[in-house]
Backbone bond lengths (Angstrom), bond angles and torsions (degrees), N, CA, C in turn:
res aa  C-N    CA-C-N  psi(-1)  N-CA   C-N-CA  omega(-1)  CA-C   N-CA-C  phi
1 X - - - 1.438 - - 1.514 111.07 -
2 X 1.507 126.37 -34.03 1.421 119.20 168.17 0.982 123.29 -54.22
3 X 2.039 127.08 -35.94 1.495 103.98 160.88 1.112 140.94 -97.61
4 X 1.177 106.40 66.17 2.147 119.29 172.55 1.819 92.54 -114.21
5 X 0.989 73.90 143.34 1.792 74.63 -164.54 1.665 87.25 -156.54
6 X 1.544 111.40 141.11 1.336 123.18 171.32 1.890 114.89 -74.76
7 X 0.901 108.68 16.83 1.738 103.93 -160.74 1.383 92.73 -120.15
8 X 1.431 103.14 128.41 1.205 118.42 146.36 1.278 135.81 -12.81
9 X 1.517 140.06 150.11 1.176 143.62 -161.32 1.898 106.23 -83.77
10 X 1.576 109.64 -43.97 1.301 113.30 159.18 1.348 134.07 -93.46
11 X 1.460 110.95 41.32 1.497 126.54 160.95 1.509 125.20 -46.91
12 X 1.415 140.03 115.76 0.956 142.95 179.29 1.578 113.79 -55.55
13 X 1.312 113.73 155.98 1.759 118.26 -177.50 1.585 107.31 -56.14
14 X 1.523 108.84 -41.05 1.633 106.77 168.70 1.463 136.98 -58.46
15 X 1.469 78.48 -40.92 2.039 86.16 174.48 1.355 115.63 -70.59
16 X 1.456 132.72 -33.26 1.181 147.69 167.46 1.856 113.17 -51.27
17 X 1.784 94.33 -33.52 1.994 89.07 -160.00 1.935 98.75 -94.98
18 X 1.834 92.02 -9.69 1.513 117.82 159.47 1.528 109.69 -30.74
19 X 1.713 77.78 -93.74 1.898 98.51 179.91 1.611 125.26 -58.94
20 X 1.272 109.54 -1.85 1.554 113.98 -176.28 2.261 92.18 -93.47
21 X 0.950 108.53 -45.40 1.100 114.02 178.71 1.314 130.90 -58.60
22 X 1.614 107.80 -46.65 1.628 138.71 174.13 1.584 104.66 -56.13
23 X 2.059 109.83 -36.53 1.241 122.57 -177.58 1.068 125.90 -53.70
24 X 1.570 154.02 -21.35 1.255 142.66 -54.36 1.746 85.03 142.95
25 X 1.514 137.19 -40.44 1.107 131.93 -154.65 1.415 113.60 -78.34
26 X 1.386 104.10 -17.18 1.745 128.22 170.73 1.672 125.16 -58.32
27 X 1.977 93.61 -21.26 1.527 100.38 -171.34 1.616 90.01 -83.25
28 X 1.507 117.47 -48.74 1.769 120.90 -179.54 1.935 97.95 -20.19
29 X 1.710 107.76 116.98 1.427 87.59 162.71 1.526 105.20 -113.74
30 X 1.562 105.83 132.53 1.406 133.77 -137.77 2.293 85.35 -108.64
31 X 1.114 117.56 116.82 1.712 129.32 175.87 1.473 94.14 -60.93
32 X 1.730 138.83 76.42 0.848 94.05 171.57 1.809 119.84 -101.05
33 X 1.812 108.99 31.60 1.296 93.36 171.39 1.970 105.37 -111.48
34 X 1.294 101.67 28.72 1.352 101.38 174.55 1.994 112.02 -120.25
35 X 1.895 116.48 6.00 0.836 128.22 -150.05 1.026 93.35 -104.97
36 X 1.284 138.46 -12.60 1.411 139.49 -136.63 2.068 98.23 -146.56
37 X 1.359 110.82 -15.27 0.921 105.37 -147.87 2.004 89.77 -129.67
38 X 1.604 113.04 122.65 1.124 128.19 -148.87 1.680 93.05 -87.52
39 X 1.559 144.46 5.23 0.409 110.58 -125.14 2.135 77.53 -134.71
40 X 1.413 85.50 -18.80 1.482 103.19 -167.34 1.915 110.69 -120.50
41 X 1.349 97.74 -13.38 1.564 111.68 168.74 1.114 123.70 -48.26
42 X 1.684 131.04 151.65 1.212 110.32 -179.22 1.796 109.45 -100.24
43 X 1.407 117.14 168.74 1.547 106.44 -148.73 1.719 106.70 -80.08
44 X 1.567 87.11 -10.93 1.654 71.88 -178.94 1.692 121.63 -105.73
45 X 1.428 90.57 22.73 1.703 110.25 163.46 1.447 119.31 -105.21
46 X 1.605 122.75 -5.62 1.302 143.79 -154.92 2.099 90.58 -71.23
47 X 1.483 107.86 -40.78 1.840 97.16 -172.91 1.226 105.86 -74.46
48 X 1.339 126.06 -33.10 1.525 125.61 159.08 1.387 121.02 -51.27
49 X 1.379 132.60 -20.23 1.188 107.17 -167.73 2.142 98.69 -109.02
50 X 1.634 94.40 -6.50 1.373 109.90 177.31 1.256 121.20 -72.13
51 X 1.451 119.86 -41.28 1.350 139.49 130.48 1.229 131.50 -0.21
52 X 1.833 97.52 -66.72 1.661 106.10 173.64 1.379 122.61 -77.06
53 X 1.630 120.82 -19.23 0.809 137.07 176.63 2.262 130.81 -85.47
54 X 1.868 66.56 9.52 1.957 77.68 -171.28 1.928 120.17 34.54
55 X 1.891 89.99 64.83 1.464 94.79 179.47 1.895 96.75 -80.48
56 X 0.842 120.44 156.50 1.586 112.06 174.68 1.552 117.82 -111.89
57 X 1.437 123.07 -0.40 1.316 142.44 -179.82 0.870 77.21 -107.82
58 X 1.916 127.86 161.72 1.195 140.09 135.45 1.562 112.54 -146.26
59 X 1.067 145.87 98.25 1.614 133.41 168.73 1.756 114.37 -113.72
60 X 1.231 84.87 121.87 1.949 93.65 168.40 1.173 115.47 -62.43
61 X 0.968 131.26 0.64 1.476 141.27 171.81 1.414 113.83 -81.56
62 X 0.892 123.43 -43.76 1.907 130.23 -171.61 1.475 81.80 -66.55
63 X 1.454 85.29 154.10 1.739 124.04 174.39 1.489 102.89 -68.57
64 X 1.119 114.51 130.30 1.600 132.94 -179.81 1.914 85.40 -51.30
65 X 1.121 176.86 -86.57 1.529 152.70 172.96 1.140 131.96 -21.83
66 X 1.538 104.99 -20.45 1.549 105.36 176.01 1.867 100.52 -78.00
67 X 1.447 86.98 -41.78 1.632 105.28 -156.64 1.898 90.74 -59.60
68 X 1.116 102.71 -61.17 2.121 99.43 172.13 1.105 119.18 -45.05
69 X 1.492 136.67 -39.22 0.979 135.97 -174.79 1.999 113.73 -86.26
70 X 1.450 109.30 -15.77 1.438 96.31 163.66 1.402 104.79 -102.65
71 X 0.873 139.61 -16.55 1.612 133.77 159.35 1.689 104.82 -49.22
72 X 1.390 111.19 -65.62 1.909 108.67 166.27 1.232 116.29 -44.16
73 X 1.051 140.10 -74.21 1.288 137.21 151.60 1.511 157.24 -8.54
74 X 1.873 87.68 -7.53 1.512 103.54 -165.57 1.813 107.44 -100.56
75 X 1.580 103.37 -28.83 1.318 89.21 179.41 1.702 118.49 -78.35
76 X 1.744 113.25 -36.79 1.081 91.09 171.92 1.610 131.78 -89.62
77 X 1.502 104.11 28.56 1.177 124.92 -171.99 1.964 92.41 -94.69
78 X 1.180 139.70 -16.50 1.406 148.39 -162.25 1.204 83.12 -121.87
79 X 1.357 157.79 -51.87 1.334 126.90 -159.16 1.469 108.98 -107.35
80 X 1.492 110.28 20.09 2.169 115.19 147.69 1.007 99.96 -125.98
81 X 1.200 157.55 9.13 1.787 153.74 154.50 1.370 98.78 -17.04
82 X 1.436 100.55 116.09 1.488 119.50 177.15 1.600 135.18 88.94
83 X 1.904 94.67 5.18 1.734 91.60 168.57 1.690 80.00 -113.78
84 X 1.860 90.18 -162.84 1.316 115.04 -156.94 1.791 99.83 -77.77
85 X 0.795 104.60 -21.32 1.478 110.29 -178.84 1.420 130.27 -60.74
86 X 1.825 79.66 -79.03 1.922 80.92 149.05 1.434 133.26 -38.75
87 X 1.480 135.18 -46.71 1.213 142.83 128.29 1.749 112.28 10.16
88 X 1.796 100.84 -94.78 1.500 100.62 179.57 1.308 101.26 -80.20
89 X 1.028 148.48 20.71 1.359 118.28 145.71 1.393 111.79 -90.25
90 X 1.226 151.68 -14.17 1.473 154.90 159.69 0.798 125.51 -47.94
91 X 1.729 103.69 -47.84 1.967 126.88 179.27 1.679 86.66 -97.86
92 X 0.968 138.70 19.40 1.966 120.39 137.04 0.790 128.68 -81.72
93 X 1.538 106.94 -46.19 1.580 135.85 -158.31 1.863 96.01 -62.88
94 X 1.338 94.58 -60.81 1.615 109.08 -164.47 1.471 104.40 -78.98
95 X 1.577 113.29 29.12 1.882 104.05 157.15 1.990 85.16 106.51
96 X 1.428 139.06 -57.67 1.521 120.41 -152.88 1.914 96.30 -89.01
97 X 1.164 121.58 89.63 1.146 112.05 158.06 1.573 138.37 -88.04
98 X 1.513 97.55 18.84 1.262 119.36 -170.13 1.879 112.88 -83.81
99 X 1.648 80.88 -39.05 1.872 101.06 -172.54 1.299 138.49 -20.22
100 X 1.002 101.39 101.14 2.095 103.94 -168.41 1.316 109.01 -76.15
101 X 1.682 149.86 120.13 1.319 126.71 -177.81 1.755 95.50 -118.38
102 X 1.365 109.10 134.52 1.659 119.01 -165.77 1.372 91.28 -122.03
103 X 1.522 118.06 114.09 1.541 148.89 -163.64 1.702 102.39 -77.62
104 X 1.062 135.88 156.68 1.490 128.46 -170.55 1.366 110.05 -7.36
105 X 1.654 99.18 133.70 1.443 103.97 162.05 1.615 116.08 -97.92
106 X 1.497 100.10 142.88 1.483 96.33 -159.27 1.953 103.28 -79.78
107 X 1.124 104.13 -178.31 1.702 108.08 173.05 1.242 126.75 -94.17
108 X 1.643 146.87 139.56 0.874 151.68 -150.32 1.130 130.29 -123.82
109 X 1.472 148.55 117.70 1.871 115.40 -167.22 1.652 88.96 -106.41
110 X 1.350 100.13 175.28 1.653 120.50 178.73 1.504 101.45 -62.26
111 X 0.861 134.88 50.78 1.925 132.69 176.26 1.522 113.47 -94.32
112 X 1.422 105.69 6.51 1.850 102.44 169.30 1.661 100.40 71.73
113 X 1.322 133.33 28.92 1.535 136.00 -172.40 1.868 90.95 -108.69
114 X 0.893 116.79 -18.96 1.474 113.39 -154.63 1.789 101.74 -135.17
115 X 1.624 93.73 143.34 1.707 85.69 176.98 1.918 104.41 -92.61
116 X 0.939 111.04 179.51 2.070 128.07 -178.33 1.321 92.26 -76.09
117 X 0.996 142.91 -3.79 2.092 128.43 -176.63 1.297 119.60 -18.20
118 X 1.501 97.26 -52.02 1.130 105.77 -166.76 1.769 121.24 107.11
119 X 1.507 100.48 -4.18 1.443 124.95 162.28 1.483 134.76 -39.86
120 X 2.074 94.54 -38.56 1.528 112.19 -149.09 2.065 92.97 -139.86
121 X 1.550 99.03 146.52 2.045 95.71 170.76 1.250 90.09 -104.20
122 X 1.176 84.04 170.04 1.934 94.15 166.13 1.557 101.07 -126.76
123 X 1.490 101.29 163.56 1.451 122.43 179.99 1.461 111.80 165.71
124 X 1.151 114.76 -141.76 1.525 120.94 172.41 1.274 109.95 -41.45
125 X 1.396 139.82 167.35 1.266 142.19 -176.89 1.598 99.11 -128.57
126 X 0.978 125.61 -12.78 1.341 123.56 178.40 1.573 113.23 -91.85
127 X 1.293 129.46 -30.96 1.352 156.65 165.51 1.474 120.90 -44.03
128 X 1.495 124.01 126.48 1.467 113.49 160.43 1.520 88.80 -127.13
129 X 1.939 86.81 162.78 1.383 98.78 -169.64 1.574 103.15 -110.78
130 X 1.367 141.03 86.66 1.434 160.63 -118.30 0.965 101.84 -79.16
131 X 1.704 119.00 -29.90 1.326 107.43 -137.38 1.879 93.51 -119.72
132 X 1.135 107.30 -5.61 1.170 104.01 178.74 1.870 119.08 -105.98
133 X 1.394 112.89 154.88 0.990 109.41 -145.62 2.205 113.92 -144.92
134 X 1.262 125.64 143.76 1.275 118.05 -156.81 1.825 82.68 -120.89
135 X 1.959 75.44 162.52 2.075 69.58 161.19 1.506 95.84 -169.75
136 X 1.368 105.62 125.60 1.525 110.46 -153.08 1.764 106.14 -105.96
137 X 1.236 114.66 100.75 1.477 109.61 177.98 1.688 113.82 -66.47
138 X 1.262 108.60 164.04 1.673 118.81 -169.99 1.779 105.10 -87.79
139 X 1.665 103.32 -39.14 1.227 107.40 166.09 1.262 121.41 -134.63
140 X 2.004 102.81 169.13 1.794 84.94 176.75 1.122 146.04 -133.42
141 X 1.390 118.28 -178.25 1.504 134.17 -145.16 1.345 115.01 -94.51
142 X 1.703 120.08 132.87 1.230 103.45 139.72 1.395 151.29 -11.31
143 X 1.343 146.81 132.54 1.226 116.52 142.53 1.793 143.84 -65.02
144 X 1.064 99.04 7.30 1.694 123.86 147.88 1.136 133.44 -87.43
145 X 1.675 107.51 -30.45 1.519 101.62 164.78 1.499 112.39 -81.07
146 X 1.449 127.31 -24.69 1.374 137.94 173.04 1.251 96.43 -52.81
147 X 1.447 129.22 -48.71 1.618 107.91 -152.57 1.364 85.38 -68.04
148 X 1.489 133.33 -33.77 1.511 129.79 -142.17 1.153 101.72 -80.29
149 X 1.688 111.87 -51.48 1.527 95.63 162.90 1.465 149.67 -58.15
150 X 1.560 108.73 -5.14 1.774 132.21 -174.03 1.700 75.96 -86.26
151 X 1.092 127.26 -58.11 1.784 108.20 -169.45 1.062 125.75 -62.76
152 X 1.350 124.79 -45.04 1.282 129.29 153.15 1.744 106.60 -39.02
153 X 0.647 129.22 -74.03 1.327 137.59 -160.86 1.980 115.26 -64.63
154 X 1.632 88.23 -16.58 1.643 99.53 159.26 1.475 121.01 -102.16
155 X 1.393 110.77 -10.93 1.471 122.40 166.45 1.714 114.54 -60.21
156 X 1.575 92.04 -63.04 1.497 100.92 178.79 1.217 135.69 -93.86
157 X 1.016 113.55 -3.34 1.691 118.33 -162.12 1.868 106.19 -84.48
158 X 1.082 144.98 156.21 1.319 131.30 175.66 1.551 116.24 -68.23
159 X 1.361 107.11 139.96 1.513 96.66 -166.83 1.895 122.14 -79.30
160 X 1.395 100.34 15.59 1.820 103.36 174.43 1.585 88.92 -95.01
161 X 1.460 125.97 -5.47 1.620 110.13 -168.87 1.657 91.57 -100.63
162 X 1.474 92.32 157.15 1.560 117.71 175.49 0.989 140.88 -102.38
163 X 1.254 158.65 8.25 1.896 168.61 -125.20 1.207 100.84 -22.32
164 X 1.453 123.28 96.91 1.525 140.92 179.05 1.862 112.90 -70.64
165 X 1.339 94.74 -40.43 1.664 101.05 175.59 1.965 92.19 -161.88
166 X 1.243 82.49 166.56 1.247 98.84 176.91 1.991 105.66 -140.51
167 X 1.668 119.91 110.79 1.676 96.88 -144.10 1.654 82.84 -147.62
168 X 1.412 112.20 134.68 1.562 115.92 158.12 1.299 123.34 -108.46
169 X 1.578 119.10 141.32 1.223 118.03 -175.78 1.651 134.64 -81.85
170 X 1.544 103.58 -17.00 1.724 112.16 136.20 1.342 137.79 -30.87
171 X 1.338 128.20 154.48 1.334 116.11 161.22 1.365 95.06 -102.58
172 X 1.576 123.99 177.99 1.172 135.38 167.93 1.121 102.38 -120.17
173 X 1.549 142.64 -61.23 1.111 142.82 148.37 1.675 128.28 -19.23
174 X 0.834 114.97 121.11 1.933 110.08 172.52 1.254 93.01 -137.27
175 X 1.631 132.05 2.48 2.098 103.97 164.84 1.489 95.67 72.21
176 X 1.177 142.58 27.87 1.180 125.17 164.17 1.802 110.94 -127.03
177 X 1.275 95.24 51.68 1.704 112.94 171.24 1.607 118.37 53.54
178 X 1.411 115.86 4.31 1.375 120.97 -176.45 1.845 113.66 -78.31
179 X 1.454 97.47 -24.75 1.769 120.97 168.80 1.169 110.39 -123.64
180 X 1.785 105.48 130.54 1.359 129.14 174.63 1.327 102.15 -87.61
181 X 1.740 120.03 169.98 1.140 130.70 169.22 1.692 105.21 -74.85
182 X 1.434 152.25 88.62 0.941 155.98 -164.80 1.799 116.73 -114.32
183 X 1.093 93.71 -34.52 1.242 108.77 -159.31 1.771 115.23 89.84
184 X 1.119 127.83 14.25 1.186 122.34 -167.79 1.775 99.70 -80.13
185 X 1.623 127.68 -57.59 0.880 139.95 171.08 1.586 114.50 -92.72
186 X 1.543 117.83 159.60 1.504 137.03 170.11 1.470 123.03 -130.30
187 X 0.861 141.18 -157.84 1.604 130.37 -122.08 1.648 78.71 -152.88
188 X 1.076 139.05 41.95 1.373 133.42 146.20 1.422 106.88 92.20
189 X 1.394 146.35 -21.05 1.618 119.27 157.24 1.401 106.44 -125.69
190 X 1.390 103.47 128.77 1.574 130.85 167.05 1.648 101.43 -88.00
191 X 1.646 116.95 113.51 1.391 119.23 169.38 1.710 111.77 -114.03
């Protein structure tokens, strides 16, 4: 049975030490119920298997739990793409499980009820604007983790909706010299 061989009669010495080698690749025993499965993988195969799984976030930075838990997350993260759910489950998966998302913001007139933040539009008072949308973290963020969360949040969110603010109710700042003016952090709304 070793000599049936797919190769040609004028096969080169290489192609031959090829198929003698390739032969042999059957003994390799290959995990394949740990290959597939985020849970038992090893970590430095984890972007490969995120990959296969069309995660659309990815950072080498997250804690090997974050990194399992958006790999878990990805299939039923593709079959609700585009409600609110999918949403917080994206911003769990990827570390913010805190995430508040506030569904149209309604309209406002100049009546001194409301401060300038930048929170709220004005116009009609009878009017909401449906399609636009807030999402209030518990704590806060970088402005690197902001962008990360604006992608996430353009990955999943439905594409007639809009991200009106993106805002935590923490300070990050406390003025007690531990943060420079860098630009690294901001003052609580990312728009």
């Amino acid at each position: 049975m070793a000599d049936i061989t797919l190769l040609p009669p004028n096969a080169t010495a290489q192609e031959v030490a090829l198929e003698g080698a390739m032969a042999r690749i059957s003994d390799v025993p290959v995990p394949l119920r740990t290959l597939n499965n985020e849970n038992t993988l090893a970590l430095n195969l984890l972007p490969w298997l995120a990959w296969a799984r069309a995660v659309n976030e990815w950072d080498s930075k997250w804690s090997e739990s974050t990194k399992r838990a958006v790999i878990a997350a990805s299939i039923p993260l593709h079959r609700l793409k585009g409600t609110i759910y999918s949403i917080k489950l994206a911003l769990s998966s990827a570390g913010y499980p805190d995430a508040q998302i506030i569904e149209g913001t309604s309209r406002n007139t100049y009546n001194g009820a409301i401060q300038h933040d930048g929170t709220t539009t004005y116009g009609q008072p009878s009017t909401t604007s449906w399609a636009y949308y807030r999402v209030i973290l518990g704590h806060p963020i970088s402005n690197a983790q902001a962008a990360q969360v604006q992608r996430i949040l353009r990955n999943t969110a439905p594409a007639r909706c809009v991200l009106a603010s993106l805002e935590f109710s923490k300070v990050a700042a406390t003025y007690d010299g531990t943060l420079t003016y860098n630009g690294a952090f901001n003052y609580g709304i990312v728009s």
